[in-house]
PLY file of the C-alpha trace (Angstrom):
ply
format ascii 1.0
element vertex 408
property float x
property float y
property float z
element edge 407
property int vertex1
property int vertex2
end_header
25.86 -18.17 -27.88
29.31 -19.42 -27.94
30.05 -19.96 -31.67
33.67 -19.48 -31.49
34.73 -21.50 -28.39
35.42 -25.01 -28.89
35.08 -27.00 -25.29
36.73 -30.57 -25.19
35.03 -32.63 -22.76
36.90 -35.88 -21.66
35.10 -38.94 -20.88
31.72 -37.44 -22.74
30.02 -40.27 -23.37
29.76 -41.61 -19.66
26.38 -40.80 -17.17
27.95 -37.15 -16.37
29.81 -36.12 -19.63
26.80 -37.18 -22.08
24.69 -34.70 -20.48
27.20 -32.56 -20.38
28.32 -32.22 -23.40
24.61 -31.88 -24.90
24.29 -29.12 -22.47
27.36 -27.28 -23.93
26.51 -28.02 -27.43
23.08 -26.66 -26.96
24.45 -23.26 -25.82
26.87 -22.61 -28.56
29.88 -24.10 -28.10
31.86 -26.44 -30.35
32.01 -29.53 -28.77
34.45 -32.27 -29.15
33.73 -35.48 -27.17
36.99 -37.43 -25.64
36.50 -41.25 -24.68
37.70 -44.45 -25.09
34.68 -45.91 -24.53
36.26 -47.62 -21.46
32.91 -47.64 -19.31
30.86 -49.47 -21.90
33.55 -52.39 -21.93
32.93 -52.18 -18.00
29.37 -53.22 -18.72
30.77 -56.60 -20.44
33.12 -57.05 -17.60
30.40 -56.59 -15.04
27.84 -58.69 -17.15
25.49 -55.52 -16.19
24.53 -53.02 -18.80
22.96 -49.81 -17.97
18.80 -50.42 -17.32
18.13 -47.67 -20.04
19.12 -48.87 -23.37
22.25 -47.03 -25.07
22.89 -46.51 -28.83
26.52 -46.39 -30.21
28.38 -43.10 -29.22
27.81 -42.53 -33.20
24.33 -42.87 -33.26
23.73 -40.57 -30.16
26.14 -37.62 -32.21
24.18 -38.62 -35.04
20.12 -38.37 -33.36
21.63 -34.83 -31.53
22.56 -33.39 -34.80
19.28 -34.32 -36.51
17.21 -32.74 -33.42
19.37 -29.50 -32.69
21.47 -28.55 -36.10
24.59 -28.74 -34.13
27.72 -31.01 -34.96
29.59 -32.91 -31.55
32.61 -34.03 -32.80
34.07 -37.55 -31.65
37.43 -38.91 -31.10
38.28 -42.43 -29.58
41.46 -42.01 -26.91
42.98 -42.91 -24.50
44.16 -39.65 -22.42
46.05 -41.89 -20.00
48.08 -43.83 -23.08
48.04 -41.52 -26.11
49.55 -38.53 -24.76
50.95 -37.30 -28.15
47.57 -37.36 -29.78
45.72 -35.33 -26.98
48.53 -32.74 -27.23
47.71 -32.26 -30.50
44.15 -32.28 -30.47
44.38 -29.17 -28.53
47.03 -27.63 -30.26
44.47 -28.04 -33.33
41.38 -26.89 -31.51
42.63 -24.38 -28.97
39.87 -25.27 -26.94
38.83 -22.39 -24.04
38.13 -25.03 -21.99
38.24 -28.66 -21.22
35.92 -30.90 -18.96
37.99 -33.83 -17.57
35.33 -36.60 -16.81
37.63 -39.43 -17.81
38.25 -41.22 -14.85
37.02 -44.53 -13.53
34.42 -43.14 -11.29
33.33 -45.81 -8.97
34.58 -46.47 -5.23
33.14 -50.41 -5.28
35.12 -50.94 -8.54
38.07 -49.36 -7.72
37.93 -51.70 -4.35
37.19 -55.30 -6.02
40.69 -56.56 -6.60
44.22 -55.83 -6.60
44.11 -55.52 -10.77
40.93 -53.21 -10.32
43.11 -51.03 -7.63
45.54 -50.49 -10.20
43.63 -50.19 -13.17
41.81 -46.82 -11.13
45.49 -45.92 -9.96
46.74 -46.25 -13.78
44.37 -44.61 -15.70
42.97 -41.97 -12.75
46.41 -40.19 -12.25
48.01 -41.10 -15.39
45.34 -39.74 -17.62
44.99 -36.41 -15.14
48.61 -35.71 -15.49
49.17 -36.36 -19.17
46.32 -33.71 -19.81
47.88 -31.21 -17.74
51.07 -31.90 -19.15
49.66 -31.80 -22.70
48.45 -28.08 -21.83
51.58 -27.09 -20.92
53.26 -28.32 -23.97
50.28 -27.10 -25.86
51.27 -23.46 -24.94
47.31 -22.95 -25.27
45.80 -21.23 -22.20
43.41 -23.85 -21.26
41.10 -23.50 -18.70
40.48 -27.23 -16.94
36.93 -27.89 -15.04
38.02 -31.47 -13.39
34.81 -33.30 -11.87
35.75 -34.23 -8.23
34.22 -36.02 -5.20
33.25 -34.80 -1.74
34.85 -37.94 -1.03
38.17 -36.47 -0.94
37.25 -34.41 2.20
36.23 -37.58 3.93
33.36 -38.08 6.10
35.18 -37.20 9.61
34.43 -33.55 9.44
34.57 -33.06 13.79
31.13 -31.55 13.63
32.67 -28.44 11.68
31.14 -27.13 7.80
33.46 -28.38 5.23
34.23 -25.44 3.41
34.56 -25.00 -0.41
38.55 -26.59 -0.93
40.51 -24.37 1.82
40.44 -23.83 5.41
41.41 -21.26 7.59
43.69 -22.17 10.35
45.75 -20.97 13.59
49.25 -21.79 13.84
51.80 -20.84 16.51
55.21 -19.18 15.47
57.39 -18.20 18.03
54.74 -18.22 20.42
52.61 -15.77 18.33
49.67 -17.00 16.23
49.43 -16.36 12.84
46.20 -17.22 10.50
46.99 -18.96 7.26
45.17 -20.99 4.77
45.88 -24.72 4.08
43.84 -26.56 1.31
41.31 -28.64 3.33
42.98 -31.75 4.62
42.05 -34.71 2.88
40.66 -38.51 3.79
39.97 -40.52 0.99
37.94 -43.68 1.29
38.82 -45.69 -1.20
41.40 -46.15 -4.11
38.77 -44.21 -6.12
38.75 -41.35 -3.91
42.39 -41.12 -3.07
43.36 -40.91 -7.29
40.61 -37.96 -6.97
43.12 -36.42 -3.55
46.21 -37.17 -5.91
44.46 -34.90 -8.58
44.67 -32.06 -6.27
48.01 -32.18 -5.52
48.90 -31.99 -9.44
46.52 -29.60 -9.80
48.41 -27.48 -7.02
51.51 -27.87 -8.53
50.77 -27.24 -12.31
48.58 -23.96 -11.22
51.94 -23.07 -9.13
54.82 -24.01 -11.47
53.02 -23.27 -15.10
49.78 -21.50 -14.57
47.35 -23.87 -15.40
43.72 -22.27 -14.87
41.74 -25.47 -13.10
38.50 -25.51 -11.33
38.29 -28.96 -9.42
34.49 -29.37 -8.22
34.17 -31.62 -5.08
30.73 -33.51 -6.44
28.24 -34.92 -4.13
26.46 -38.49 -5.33
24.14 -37.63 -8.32
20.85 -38.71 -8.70
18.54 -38.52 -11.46
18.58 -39.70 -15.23
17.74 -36.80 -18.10
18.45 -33.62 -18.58
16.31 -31.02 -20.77
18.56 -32.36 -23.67
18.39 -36.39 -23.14
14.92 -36.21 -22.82
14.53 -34.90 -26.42
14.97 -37.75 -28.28
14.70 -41.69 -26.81
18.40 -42.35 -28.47
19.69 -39.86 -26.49
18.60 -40.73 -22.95
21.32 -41.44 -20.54
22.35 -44.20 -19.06
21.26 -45.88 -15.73
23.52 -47.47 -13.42
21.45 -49.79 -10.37
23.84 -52.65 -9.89
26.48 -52.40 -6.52
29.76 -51.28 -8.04
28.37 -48.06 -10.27
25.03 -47.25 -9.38
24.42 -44.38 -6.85
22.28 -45.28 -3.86
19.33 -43.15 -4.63
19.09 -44.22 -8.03
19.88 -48.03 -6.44
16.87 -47.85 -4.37
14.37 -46.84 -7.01
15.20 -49.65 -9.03
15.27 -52.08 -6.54
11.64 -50.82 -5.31
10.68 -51.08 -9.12
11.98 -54.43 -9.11
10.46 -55.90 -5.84
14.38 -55.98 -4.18
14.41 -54.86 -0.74
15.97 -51.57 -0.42
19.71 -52.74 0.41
20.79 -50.28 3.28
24.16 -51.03 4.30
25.13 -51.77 7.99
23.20 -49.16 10.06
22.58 -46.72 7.02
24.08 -44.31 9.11
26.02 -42.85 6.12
25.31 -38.92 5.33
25.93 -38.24 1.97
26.10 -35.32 0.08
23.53 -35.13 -3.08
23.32 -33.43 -6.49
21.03 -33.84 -9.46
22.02 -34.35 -12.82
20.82 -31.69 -13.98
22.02 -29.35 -11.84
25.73 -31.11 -13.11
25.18 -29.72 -16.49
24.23 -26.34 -14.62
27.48 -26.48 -12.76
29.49 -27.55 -15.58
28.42 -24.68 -17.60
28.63 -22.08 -14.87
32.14 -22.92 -13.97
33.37 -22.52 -17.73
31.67 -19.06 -17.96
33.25 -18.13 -14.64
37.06 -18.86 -14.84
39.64 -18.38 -12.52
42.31 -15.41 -13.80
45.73 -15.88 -15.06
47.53 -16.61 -11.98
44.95 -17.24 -9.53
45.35 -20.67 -7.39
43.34 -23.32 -8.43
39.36 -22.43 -7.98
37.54 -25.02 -5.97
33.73 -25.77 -5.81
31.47 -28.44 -3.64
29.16 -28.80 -6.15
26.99 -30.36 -4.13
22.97 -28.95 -2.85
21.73 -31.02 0.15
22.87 -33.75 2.56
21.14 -37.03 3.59
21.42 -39.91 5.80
20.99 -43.04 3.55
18.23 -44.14 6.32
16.54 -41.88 5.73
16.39 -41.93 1.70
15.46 -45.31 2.18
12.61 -44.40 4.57
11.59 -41.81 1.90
11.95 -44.52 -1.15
9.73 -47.09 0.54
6.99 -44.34 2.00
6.60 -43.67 -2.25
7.09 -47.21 -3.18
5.82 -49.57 -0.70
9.37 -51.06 -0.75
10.85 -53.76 1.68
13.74 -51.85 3.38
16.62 -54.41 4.52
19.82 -53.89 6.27
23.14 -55.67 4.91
27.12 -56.35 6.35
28.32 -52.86 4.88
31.04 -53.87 2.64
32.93 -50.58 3.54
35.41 -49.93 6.48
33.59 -47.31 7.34
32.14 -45.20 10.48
28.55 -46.65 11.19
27.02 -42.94 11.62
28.56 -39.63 10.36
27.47 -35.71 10.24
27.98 -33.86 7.28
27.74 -30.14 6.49
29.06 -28.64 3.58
29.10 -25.36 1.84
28.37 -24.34 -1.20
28.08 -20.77 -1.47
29.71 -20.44 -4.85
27.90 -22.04 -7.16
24.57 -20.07 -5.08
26.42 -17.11 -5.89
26.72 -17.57 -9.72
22.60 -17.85 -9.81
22.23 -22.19 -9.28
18.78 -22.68 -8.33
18.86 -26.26 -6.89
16.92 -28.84 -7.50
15.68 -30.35 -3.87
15.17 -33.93 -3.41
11.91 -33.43 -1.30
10.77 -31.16 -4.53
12.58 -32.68 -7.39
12.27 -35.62 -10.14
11.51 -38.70 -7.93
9.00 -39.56 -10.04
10.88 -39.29 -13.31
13.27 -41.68 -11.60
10.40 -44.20 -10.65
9.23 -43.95 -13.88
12.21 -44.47 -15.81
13.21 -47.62 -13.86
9.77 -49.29 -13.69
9.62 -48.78 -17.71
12.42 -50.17 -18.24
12.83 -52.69 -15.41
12.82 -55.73 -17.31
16.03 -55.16 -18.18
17.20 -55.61 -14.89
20.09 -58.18 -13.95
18.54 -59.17 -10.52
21.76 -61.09 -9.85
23.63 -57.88 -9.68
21.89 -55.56 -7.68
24.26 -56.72 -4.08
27.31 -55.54 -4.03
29.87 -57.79 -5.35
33.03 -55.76 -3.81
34.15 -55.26 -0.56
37.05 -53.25 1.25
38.87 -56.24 3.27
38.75 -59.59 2.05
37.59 -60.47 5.98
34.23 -58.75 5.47
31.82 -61.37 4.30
29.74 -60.88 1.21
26.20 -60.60 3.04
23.34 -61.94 0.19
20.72 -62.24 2.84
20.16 -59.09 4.84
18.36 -58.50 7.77
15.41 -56.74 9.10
17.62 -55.16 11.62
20.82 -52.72 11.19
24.00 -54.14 10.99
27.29 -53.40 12.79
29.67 -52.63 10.45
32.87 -54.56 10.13
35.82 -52.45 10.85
39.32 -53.02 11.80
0 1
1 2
2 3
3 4
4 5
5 6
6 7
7 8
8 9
9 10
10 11
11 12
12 13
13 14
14 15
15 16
16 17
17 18
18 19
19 20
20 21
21 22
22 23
23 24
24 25
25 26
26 27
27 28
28 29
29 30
30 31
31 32
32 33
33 34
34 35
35 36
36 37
37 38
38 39
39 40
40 41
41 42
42 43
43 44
44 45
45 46
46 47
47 48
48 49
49 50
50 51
51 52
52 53
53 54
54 55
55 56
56 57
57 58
58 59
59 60
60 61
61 62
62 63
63 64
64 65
65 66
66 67
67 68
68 69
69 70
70 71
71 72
72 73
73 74
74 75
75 76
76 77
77 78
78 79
79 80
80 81
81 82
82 83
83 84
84 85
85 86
86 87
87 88
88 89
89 90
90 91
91 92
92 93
93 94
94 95
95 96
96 97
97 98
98 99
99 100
100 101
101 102
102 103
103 104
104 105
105 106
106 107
107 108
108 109
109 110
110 111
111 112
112 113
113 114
114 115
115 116
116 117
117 118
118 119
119 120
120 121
121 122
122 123
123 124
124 125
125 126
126 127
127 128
128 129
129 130
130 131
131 132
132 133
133 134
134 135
135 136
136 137
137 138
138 139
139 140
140 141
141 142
142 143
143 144
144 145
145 146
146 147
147 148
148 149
149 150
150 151
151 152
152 153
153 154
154 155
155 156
156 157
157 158
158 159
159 160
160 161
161 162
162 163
163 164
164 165
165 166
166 167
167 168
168 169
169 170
170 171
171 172
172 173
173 174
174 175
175 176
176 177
177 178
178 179
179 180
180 181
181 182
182 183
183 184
184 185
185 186
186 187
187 188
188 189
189 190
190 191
191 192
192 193
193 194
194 195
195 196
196 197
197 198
198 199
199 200
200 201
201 202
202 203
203 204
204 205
205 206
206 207
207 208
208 209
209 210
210 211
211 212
212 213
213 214
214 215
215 216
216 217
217 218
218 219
219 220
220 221
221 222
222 223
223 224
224 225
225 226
226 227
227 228
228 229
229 230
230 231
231 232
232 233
233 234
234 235
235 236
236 237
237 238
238 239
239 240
240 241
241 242
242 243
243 244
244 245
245 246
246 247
247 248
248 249
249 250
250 251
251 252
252 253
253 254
254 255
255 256
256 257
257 258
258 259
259 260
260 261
261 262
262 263
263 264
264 265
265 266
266 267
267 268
268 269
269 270
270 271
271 272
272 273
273 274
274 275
275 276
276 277
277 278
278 279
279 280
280 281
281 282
282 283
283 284
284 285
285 286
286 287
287 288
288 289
289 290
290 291
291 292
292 293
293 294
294 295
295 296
296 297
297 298
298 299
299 300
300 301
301 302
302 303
303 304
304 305
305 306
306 307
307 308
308 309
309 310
310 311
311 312
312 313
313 314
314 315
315 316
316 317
317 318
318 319
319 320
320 321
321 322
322 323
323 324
324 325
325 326
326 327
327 328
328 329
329 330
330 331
331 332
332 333
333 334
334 335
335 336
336 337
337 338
338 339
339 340
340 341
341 342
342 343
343 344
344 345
345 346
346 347
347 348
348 349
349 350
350 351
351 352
352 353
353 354
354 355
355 356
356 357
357 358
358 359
359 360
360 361
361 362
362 363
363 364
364 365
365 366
366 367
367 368
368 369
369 370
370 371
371 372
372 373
373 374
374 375
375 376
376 377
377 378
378 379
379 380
380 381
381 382
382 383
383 384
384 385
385 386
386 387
387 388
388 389
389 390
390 391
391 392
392 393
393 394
394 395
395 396
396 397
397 398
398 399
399 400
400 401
401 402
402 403
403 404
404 405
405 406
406 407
């Protein structure tokens, strides 16, 4: 148990954080959720809420305590606005850690206008920075687990194994080659993705100049809806995201099979993608905060991330269950129609994660979570609604065959 450590976690009441911070809570730690409840005014915006039903932030803290005993503390802010406040939360709760999920999360979003592009810019880098400024000023030696993307790696790898954060490289000085290590080069993909590649580089330079302990964990797309902990109570299930800016194209499919909406497989499907479940999040989560980095060492990076598929392929697997239509549509994305993918993730395998495998995992908790609730599905929403370049066309028809993509 972890009586004495209090653990902030940033953005807690989002489809990561919640989880997260009932995992956390249910260990022993003191729990404080951060959030401005910024994703829940994205469902009025998007005229979309999530296809499981979510109680009030309250409520949820509420239902938890009532099951478990234990207390999550709540406080409304804005980390990328009210920098004074967050300062002194930690200066009051001297937190061990803190879990920064407070970042708009979603490449379609990020992509949909100019005002959305700045928005992601705005309150993605703004909100990092003032928290790793606030630690500094704090004077408290915080440890920060950030939630990255894979994305920042980008999806040209040249047939190599990205490796976890840095790569080993030859370089010729004065005609004599020398080995060295570079952090792994990065190719963001969107707005999203390149806020998440800005991250690093203030997480390089706060580790170097002040000695900020950060572990940044390049995430793979999660899948999945409970945890152990949501699943103990129907208030405190987690939310659901299906529609084309937020949700994530496993969980996509199996509500659009539960629906009767042809899988929507964008140009060729060609896409490989790297996957996590949600629950093996929370595992992550917790592992990294039990397994800092030292005083002094460079920032610690993970790919938390278990298996790779070609979206193809997960449709192939979604309709073989469900009996689903699969049809191709214009990919929205400038994009490569086909790309490899190899990752490792030796870390996290290491510190005793014990993955859970698509091919073995919770399909069917998936299937049965969206056909239970699929009434509560905006049909209107399910096709993307955001695009990369205003001169790819917004495809609501599909096709039986792939689609070339539309790139520049």
């Amino acid at each position: 148990m972890n009586d004495s450590a209090n653990v902030i976690v940033l953005g807690g009441d989002g489809f990561c954080g919640w989880p997260t911070s009932l995992r956390l809570s249910s260990e022993g730690y003191n729990v404080t959720i951060v959030d401005n409840l910024s994703r829940r005014k994205i469902d009025v915006e998007l005229g979309c809420r999530s296809l499981t039903p979510i109680e009030t932030i309250e409520r949820r803290i509420q239902v938890w305590q009532e099951q478990t005993g234990r207390t999550i503390n709540f406080v409304n802010l804005n980390i990328a606005e009210d920098y004074h406040q967050l300062r002194d939360l930690i200066v009051e709760l001297q937190p061990q850690a803190m879990v920064h999920f407070a970042e708009q999360r979603a490449a379609p979003y990020s992509m949909k206008s100019p005002k959305h592009k700045r928005y992601t810019v705005d309150n993605n880098i703004n909100g990092t920075h003032n928290v790793l400024c606030a630690i500094v000023e704090s004077g408290v030696d915080v440890h920060l687990v950030h939630l990255g993307t894979m994305g920042v790696y980008g999806y040209g790898t040249a047939g190599m194994t990205i490796p976890e954060g840095y790569l080993n490289v030859k370089v010729d000085i004065e005609g004599t080659d020398h080995q060295i290590e570079i952090p792994y080069p990065p190719h963001p993909g969107s707005i999203y993705h390149m806020t998440k590649t800005l991250d690093a580089l203030l997480f390089y330079y706060y580790n170097k100049n002040d000695g900020v302990r950060i572990t940044d964990l390049h995430q793979g797309v999660v899948w999945g809806t409970n945890t152990e902990e949501t699943l103990m109570h129907p208030t405190l299930i987690n939310r659901f995201d299906y529609e084309g800016d937020y949700g994530t194209v496993l969980n996509r499919f199996l509500v659009q099979a539960a629906v009767g909406h042809p899988l929507t497989i964008y140009g060729q499907g060609g896409q490989t993608r790297a996957f996590i479940h949600i629950r093996d999040t929370v595992c992550c989560i917790s592992l990294a905060i039990t397994n800092p980095p030292a005083k002094g060492e460079r920032v610690q990076i993970f790919n938390q991330a278990t298996e790779t598929h070609r979206v193809r392929d997960l449709a192939a697997l979604v309709s073989q269950l469900t009996d689903a239509e699969v049809r191709y549509y214009v990919n929205p994305r400038n994009e490569a129609l086909e790309n490899e993918l190899v990752i490792r993730n030796d870390k996290f395998m290491r510190l005793g994660l014990n993955p859970i495998r698509l091919s073995e995992g919770l399909l069917g908790e998936v299937v049965d979570v969206a056909a239970k609730y699929r009434d509560r599905c905006n049909m209107e929403k399910i096709l993307p609604s955001s695009r990369w370049r205003e001169d790819i066309p917004f495809d609501r028809e599909g096709s039986s065959a792939p689609q070339q993509a539309v790139l520049a």
